[in-house]
mmCIF file as gemmi writes it, N, C-alpha and C atoms, coordinates in Angstrom:
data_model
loop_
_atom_site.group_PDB
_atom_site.id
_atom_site.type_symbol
_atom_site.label_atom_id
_atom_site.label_alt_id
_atom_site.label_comp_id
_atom_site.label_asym_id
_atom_site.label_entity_id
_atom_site.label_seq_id
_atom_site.pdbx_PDB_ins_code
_atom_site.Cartn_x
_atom_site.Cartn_y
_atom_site.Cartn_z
_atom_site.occupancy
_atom_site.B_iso_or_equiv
_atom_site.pdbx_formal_charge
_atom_site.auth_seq_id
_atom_site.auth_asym_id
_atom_site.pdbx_PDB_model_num
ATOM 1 N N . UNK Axp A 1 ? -38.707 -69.787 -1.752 1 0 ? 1 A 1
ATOM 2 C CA . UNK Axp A 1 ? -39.114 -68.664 -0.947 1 0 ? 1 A 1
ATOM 3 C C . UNK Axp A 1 ? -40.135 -69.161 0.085 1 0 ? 1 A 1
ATOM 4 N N . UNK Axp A 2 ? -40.163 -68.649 1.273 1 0 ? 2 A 1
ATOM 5 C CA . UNK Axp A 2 ? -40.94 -69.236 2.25 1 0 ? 2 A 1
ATOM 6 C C . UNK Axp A 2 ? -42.578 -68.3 2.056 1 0 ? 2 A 1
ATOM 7 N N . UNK Axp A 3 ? -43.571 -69.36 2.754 1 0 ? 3 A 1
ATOM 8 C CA . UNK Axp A 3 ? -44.881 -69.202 2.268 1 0 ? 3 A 1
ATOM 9 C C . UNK Axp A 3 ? -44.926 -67.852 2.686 1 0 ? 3 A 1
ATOM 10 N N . UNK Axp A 4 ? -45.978 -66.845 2.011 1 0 ? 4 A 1
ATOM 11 C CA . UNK Axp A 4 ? -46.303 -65.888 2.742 1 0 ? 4 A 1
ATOM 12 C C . UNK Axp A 4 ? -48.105 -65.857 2.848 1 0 ? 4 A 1
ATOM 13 N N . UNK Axp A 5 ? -48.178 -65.598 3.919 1 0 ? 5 A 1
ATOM 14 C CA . UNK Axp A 5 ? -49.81 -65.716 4.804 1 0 ? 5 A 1
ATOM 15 C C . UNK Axp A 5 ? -50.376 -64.32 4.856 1 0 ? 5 A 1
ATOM 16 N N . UNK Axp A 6 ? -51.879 -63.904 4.778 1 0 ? 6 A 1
ATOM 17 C CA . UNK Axp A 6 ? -52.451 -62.531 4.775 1 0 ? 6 A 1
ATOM 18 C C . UNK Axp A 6 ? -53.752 -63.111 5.41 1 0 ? 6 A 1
ATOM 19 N N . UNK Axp A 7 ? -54.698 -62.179 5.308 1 0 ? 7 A 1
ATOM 20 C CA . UNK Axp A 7 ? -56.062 -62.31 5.373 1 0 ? 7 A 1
ATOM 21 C C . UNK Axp A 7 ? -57.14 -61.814 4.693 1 0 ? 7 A 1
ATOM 22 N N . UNK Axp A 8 ? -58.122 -61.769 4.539 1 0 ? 8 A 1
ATOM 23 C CA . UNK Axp A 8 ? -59.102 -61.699 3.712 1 0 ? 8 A 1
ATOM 24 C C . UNK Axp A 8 ? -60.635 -61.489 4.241 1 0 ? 8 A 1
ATOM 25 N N . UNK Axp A 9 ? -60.992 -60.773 3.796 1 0 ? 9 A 1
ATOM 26 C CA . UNK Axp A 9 ? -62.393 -60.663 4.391 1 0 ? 9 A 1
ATOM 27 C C . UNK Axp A 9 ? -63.548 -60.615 4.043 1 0 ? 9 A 1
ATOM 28 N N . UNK Axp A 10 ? -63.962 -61.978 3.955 1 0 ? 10 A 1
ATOM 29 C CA . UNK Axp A 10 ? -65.326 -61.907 3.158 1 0 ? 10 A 1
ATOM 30 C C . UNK Axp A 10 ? -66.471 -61.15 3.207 1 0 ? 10 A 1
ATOM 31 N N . UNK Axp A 11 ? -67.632 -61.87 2.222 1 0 ? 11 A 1
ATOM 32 C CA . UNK Axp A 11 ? -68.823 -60.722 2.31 1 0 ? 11 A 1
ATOM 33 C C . UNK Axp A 11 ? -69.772 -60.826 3.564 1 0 ? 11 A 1
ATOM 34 N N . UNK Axp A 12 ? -69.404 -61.412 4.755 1 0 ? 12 A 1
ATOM 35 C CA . UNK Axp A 12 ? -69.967 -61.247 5.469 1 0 ? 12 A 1
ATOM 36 C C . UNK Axp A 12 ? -69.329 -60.785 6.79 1 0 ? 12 A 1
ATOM 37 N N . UNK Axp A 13 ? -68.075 -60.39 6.216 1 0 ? 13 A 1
ATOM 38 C CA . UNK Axp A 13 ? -67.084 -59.553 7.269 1 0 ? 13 A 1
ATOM 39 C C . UNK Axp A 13 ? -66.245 -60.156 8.023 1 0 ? 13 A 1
ATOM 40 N N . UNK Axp A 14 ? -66.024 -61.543 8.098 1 0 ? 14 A 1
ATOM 41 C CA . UNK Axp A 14 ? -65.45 -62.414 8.829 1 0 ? 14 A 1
ATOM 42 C C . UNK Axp A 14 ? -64.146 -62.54 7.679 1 0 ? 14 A 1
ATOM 43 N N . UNK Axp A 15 ? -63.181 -63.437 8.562 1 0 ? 15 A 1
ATOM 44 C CA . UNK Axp A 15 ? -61.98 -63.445 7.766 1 0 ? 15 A 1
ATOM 45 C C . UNK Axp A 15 ? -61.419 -64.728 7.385 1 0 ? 15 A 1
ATOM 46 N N . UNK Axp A 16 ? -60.551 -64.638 6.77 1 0 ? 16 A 1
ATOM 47 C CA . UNK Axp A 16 ? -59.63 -66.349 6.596 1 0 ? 16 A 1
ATOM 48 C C . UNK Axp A 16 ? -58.523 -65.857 5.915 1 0 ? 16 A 1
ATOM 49 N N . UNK Axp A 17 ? -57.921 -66.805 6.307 1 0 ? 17 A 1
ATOM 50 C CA . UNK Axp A 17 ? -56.284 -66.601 6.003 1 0 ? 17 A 1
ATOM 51 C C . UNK Axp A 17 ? -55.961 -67.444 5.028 1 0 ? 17 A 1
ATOM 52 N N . UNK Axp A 18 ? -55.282 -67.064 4.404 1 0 ? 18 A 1
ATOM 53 C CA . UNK Axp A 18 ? -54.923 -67.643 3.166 1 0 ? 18 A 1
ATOM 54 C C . UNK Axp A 18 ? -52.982 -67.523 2.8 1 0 ? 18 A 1
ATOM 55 N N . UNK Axp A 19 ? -52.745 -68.473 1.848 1 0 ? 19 A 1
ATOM 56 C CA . UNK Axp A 19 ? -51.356 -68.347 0.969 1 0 ? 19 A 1
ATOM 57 C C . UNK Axp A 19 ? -51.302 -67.412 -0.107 1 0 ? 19 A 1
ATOM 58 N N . UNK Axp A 20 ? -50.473 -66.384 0.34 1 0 ? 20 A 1
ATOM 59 C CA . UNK Axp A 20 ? -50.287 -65.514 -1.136 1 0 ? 20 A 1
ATOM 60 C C . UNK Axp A 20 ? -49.805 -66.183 -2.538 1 0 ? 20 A 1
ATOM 61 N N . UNK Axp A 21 ? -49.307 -66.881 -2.701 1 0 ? 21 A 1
ATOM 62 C CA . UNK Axp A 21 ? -48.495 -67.889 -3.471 1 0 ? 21 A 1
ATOM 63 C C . UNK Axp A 21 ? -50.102 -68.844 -4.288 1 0 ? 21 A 1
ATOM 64 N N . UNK Axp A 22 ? -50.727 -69.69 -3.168 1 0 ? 22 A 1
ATOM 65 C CA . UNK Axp A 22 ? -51.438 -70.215 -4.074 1 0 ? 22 A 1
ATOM 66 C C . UNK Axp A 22 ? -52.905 -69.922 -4.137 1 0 ? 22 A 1
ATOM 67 N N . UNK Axp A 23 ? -52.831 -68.559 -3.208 1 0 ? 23 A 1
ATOM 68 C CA . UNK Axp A 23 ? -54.394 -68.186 -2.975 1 0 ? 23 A 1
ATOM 69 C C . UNK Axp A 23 ? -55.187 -68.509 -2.332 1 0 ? 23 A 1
ATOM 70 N N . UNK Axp A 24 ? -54.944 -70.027 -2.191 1 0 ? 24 A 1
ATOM 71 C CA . UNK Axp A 24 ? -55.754 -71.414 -1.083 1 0 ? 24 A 1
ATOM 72 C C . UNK Axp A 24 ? -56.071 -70.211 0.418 1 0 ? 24 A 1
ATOM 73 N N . UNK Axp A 25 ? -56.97 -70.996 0.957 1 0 ? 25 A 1
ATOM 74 C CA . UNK Axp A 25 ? -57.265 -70.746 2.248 1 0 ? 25 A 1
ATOM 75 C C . UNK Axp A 25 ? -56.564 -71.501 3.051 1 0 ? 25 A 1
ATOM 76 N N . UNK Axp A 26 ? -55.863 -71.385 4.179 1 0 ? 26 A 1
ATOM 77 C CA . UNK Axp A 26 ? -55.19 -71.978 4.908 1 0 ? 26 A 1
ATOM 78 C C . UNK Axp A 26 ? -55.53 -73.185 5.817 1 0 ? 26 A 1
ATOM 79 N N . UNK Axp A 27 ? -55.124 -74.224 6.099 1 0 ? 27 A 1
ATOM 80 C CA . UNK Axp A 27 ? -56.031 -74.964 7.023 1 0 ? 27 A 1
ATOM 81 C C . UNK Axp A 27 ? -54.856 -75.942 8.128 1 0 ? 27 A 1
ATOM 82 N N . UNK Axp A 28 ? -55.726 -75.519 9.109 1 0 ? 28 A 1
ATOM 83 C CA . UNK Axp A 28 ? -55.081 -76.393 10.183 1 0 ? 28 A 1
ATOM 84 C C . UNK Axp A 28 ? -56.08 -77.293 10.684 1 0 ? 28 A 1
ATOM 85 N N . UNK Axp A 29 ? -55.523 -78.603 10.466 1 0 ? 29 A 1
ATOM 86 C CA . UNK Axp A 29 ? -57.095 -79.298 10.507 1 0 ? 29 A 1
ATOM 87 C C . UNK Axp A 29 ? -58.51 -78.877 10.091 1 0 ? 29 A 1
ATOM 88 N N . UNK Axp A 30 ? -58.716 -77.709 10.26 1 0 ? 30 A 1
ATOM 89 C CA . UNK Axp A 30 ? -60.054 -77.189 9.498 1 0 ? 30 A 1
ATOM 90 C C . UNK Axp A 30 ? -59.414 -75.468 8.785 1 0 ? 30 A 1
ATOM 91 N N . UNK Axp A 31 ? -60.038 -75.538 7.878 1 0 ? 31 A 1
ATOM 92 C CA . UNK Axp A 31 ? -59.491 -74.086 7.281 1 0 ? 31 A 1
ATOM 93 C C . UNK Axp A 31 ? -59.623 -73.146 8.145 1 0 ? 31 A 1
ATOM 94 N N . UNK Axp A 32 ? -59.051 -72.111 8.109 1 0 ? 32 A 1
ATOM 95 C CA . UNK Axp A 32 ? -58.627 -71.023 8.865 1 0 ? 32 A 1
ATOM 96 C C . UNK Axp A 32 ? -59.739 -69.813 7.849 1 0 ? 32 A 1
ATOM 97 N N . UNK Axp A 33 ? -60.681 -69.578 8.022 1 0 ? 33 A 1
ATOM 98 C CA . UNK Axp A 33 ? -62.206 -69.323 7.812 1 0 ? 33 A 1
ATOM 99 C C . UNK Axp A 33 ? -63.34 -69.074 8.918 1 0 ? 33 A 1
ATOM 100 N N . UNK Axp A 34 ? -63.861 -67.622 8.684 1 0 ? 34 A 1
ATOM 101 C CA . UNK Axp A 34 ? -64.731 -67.649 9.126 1 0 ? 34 A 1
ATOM 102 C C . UNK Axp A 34 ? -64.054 -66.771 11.038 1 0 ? 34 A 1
ATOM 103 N N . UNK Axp A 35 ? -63.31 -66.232 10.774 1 0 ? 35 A 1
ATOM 104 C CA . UNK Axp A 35 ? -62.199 -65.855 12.152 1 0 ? 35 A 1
ATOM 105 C C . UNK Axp A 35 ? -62.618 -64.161 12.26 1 0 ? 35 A 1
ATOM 106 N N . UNK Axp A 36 ? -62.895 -63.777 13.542 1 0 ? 36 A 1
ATOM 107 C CA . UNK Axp A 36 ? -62.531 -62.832 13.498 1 0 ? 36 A 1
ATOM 108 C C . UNK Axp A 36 ? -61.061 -61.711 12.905 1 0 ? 36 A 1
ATOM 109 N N . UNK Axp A 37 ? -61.252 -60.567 13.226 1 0 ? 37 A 1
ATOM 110 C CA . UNK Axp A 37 ? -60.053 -59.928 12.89 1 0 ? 37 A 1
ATOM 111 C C . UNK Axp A 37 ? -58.547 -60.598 13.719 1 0 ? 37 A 1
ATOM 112 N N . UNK Axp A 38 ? -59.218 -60.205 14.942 1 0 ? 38 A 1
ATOM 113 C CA . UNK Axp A 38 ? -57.76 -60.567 15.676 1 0 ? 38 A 1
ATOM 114 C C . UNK Axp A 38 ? -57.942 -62.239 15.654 1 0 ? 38 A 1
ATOM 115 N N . UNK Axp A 39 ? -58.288 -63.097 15.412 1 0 ? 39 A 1
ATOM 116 C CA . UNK Axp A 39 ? -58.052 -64.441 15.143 1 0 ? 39 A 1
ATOM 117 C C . UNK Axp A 39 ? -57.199 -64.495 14.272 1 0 ? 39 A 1
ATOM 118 N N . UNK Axp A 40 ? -57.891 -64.032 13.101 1 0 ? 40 A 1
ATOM 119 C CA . UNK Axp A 40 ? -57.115 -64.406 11.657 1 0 ? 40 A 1
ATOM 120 C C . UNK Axp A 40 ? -55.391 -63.931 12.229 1 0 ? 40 A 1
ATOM 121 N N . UNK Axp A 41 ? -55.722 -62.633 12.623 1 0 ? 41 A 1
ATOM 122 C CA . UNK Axp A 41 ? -53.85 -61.805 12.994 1 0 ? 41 A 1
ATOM 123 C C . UNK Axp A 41 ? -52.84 -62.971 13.619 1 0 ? 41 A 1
ATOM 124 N N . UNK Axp A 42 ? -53.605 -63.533 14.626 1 0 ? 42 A 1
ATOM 125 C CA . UNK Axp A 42 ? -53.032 -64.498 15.708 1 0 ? 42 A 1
ATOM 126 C C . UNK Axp A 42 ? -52.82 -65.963 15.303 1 0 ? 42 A 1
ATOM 127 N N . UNK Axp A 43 ? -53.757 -66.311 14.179 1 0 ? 43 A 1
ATOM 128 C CA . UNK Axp A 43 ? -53.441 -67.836 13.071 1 0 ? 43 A 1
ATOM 129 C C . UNK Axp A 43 ? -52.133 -67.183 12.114 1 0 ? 43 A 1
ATOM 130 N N . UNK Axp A 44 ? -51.834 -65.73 11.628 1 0 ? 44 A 1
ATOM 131 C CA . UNK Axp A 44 ? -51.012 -65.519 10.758 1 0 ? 44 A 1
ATOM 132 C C . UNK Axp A 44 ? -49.389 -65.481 11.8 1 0 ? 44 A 1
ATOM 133 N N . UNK Axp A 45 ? -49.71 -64.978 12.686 1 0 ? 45 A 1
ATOM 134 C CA . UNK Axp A 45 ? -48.457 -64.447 13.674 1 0 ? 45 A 1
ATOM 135 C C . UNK Axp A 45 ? -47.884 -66.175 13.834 1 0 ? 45 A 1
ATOM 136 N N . UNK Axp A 46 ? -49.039 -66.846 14.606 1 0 ? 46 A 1
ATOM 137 C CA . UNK Axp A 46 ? -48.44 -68.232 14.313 1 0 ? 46 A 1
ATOM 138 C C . UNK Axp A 46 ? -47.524 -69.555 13.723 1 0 ? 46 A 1
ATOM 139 N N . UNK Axp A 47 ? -48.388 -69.063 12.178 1 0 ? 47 A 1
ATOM 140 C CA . UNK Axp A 47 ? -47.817 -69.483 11.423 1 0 ? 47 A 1
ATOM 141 C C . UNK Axp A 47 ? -46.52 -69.458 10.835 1 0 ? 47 A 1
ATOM 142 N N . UNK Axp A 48 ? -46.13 -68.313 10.936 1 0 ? 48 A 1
ATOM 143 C CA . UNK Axp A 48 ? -44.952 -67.51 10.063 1 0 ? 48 A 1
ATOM 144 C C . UNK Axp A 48 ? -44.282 -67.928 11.343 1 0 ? 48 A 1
ATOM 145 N N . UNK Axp A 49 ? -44.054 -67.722 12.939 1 0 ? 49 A 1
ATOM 146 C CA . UNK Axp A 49 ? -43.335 -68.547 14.129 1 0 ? 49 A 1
ATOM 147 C C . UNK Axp A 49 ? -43.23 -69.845 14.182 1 0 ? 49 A 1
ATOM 148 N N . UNK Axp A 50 ? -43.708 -70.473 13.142 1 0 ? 50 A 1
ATOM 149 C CA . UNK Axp A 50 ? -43.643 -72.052 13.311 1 0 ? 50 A 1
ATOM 150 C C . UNK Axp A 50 ? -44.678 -73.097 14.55 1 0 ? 50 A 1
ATOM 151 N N . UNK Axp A 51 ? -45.284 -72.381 15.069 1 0 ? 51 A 1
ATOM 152 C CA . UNK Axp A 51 ? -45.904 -72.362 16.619 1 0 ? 51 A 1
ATOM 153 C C . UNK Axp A 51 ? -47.368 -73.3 15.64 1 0 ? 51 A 1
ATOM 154 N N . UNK Axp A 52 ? -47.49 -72.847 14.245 1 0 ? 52 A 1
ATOM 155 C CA . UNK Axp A 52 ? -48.865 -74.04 13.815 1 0 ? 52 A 1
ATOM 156 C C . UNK Axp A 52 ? -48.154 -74.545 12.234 1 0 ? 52 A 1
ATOM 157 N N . UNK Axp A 53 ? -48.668 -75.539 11.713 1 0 ? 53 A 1
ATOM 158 C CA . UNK Axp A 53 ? -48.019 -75.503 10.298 1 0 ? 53 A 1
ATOM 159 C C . UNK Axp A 53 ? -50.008 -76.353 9.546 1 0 ? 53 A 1
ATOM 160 N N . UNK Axp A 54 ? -49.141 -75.249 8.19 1 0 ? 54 A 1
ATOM 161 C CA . UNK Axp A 54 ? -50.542 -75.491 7.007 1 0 ? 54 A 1
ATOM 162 C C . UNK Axp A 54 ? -50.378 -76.876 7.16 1 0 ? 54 A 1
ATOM 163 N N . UNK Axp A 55 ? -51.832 -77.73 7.015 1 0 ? 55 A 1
ATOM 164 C CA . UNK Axp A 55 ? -52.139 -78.76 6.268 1 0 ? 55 A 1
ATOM 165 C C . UNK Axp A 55 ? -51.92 -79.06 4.825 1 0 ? 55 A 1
ATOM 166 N N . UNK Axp A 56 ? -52.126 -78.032 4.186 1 0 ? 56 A 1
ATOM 167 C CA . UNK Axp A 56 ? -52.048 -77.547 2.575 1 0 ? 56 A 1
ATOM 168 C C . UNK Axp A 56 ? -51.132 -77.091 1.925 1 0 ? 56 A 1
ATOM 169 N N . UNK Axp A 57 ? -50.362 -76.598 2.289 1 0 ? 57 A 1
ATOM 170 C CA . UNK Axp A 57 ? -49.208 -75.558 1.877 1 0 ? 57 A 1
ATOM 171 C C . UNK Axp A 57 ? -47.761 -76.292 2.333 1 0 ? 57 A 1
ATOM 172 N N . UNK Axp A 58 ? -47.007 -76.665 0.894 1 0 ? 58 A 1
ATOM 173 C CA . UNK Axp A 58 ? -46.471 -77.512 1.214 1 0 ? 58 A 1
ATOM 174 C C . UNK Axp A 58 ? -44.925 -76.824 2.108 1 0 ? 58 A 1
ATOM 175 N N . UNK Axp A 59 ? -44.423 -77.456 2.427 1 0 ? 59 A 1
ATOM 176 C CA . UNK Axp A 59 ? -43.11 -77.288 4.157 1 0 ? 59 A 1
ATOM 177 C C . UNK Axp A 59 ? -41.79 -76.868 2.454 1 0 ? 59 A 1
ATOM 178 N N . UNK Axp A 60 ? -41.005 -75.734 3.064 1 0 ? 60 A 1
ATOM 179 C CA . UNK Axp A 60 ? -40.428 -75.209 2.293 1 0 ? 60 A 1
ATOM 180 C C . UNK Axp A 60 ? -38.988 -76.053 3.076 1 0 ? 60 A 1
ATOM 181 N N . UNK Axp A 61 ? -38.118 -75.891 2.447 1 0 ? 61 A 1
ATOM 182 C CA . UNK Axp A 61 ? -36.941 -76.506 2.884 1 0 ? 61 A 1
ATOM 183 C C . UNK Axp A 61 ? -35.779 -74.625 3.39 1 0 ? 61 A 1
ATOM 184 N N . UNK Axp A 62 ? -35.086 -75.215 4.206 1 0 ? 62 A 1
ATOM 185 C CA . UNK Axp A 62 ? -34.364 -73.7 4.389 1 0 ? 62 A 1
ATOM 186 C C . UNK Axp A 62 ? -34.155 -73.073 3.355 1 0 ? 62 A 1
ATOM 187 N N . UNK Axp A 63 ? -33.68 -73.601 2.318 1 0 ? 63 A 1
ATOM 188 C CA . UNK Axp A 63 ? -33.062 -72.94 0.351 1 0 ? 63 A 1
ATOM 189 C C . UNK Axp A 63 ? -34.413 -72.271 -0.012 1 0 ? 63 A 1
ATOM 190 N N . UNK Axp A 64 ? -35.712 -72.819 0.637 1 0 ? 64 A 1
ATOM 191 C CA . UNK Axp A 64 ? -37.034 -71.261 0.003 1 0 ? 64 A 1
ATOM 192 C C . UNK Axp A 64 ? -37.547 -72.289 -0.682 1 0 ? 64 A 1
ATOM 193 N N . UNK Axp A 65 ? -36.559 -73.615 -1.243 1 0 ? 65 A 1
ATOM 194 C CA . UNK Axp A 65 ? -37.904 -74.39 -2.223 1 0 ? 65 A 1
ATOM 195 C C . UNK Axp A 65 ? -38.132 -75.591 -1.837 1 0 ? 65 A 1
ATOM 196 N N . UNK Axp A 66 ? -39.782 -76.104 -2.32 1 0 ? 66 A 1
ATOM 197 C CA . UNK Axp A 66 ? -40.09 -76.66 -1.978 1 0 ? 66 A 1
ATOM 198 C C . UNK Axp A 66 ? -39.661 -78.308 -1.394 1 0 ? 66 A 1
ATOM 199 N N . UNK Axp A 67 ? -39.964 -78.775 -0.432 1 0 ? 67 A 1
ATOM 200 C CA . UNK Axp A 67 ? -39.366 -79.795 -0.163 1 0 ? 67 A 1
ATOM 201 C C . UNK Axp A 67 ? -39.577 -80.919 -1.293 1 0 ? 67 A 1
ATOM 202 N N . UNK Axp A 68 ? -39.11 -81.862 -1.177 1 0 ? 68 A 1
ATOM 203 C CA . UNK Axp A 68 ? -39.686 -83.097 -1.806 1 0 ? 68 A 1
ATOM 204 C C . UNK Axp A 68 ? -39.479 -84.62 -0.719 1 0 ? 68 A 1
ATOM 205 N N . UNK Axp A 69 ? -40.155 -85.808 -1.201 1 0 ? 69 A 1
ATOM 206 C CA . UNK Axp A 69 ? -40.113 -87.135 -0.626 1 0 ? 69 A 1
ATOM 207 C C . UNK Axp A 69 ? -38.642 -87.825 -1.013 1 0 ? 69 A 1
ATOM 208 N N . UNK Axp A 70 ? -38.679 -87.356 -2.424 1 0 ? 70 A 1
ATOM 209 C CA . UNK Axp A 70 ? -37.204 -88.756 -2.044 1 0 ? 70 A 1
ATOM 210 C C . UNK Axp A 70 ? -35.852 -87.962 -1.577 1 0 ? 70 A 1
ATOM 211 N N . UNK Axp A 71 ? -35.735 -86.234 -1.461 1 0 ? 71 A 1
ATOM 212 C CA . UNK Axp A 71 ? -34.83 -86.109 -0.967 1 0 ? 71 A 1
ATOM 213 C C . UNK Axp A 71 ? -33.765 -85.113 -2.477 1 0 ? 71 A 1
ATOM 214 N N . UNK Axp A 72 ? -34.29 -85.132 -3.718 1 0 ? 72 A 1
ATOM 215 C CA . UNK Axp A 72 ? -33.611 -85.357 -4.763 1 0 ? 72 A 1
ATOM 216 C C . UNK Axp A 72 ? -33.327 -83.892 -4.667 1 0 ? 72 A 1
ATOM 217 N N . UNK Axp A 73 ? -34.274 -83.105 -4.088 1 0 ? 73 A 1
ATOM 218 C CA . UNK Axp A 73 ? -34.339 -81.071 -4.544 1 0 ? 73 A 1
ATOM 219 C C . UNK Axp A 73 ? -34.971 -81.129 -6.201 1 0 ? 73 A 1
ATOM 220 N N . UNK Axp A 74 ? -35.581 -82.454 -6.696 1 0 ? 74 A 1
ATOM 221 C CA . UNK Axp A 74 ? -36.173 -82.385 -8.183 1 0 ? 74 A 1
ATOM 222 C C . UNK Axp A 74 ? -37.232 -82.247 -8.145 1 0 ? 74 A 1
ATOM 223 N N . UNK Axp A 75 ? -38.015 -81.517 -8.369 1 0 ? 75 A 1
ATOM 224 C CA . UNK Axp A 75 ? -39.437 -81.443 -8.16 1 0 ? 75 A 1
ATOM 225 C C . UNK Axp A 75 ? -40.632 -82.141 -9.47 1 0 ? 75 A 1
């Protein structure tokens, strides 16, 4: 299943985007933290367009699961 992305808003009102799946905070080169509202919207719209990709969150293959290195689909 492909990642799904939200946002979150901490206790000091600012936001970060995160993986529903592993909870993690998202990061593109630096975590995606600390964003306004419409930031966080515009890192999520992104993401899900392919236009940025997680550092963290591993690249799903078209089938929804996760990729792997040697190619096997064995995880």
């Amino acid at each position: 299943m492909p990642t799904n992305y939200d946002k979150r808003q901490d206790s000091e009102g600012l936001w970060e985007v995160y993986d529903n799946e592993s909870d993690e905070t998202v990061a593109v080169d630096i975590p995606l933290a600390g964003l306004g509202e419409a930031e966080a919207d515009e890192a999520i719209d992104k993401l899900k367009r392919g236009e940025l990709t997680s550092d963290n969150v591993p690249e799903t293959s078209p089938s929804g699961r996760p990729s792997t290195t040697d190619g096997s689909g064995q995880i």
